[in-house]
C-alpha positions as semicolon CSV with decimal commas, in nm:
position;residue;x (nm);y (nm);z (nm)
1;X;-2,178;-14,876;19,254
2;X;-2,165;-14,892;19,623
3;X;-2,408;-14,736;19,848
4;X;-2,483;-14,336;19,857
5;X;-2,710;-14,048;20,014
6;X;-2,851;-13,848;19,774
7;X;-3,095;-13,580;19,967
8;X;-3,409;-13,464;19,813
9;X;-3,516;-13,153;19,949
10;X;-3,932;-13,027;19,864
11;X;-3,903;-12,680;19,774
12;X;-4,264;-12,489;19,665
13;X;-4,117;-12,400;19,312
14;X;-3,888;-12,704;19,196
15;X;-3,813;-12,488;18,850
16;X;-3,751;-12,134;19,011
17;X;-3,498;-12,377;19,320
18;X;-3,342;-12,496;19,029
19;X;-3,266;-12,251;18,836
20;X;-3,140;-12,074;19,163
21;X;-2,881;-12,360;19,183
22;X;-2,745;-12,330;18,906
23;X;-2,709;-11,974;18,876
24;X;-2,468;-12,004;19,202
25;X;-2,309;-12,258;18,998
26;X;-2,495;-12,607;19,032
27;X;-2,567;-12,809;18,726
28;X;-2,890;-12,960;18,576
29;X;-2,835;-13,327;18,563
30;X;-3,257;-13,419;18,477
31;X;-3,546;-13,307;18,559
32;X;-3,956;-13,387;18,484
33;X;-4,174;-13,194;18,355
34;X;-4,555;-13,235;18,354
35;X;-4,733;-13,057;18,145
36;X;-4,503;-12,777;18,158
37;X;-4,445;-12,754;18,574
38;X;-4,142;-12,911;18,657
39;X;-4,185;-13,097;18,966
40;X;-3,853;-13,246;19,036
41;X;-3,514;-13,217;18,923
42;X;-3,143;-13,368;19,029
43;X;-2,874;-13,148;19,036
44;X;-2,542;-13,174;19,095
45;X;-2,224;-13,013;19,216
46;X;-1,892;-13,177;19,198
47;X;-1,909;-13,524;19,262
48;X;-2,235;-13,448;19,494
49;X;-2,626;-13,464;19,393
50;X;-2,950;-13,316;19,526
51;X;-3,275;-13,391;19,413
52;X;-3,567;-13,134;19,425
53;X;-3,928;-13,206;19,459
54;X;-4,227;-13,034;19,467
55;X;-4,459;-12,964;19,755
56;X;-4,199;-12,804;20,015
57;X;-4,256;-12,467;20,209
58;X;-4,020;-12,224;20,245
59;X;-3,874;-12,188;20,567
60;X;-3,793;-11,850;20,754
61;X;-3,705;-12,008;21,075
62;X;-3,302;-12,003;21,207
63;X;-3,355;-12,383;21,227
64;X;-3,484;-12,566;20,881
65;X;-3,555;-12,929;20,841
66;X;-3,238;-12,934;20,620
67;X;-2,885;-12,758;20,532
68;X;-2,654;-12,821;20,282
69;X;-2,314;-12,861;20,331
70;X;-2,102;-12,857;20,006
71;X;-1,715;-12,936;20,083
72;X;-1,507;-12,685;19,923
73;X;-1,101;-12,627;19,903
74;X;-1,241;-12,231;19,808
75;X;-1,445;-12,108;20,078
76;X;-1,310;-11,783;19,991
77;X;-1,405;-11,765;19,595
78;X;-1,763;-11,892;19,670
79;X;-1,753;-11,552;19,897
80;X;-1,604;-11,382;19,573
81;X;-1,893;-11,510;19,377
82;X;-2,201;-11,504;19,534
83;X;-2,146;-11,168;19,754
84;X;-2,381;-10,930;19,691
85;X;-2,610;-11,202;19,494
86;X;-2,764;-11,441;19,744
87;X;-2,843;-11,385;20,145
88;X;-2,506;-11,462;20,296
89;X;-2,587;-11,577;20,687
90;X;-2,253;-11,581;20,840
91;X;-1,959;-11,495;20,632
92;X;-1,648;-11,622;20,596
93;X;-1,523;-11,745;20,974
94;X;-1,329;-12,034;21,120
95;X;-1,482;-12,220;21,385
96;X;-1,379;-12,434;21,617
97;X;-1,435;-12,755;21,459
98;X;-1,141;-12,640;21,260
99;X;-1,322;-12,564;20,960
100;X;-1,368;-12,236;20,737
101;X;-1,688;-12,161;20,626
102;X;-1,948;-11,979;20,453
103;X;-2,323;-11,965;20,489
104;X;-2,602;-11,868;20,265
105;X;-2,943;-11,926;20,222
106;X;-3,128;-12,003;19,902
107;X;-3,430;-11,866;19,785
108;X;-3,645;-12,114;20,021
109;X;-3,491;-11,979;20,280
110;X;-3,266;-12,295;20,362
111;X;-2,867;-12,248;20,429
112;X;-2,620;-12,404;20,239
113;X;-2,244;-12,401;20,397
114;X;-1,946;-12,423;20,238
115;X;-1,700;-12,542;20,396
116;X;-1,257;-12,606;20,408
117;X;-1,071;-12,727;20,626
118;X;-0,832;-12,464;20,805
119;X;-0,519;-12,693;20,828
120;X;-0,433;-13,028;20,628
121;X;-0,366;-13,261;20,873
């Protein structure tokens, strides 16, 4: 296997993030569990991973220390499905970058953007 970034994000509740994740439609690869708190889990969406750990604050600022972005050929679906569910930041919109995106923020308060291209080139 070649060489990969796999971010690991501290949230303050790694079992309440993941759950979270996975209700938007992330899946549960492993997690551990001490004593009953789960203190870090890996995730995964697509052919992507994220790895939670505890001992994070939330973050209410417009800047965090880290976004997600999760590349998508359904920008508009993930609107579908999470409307009216999570805290949507900026709806769908293209920019100029030639992308169309969507952005949310989890329950930490981070943003995760989804994101399409607006033309195949």
């Amino acid at each position: 296997m070649g060489n990969r970034v796999v971010p690991m994000i501290h949230v303050p509740d790694v079992r309440a993030t993941a759950e979270w994740y996975q209700a938007i439609g992330f899946a549960l690869m492993r997690a551990n569990e001490d004593e009953g708190e789960m203190d870090w889990a890996l995730l995964s969406i697509g052919d992507s991973e994220v790895m939670l750990s505890e001992g994070g604050h939330a973050s209410i600022d417009y800047r965090r220390e880290v976004d997600l972005y999760v590349h998508t050929e359904d920008v508009e679906g993930w609107y579908q499905r999470l409307s009216g569910s999570v805290e949507v930041v900026e709806g769908v919109h293209d920019t100029v970058y030639g992308m169309r995106e969507l952005i949310i923020r989890d329950l930490n308060g981070f943003w995760i953007t989804f994101g399409q291209p607006t033309s195949k080139e």
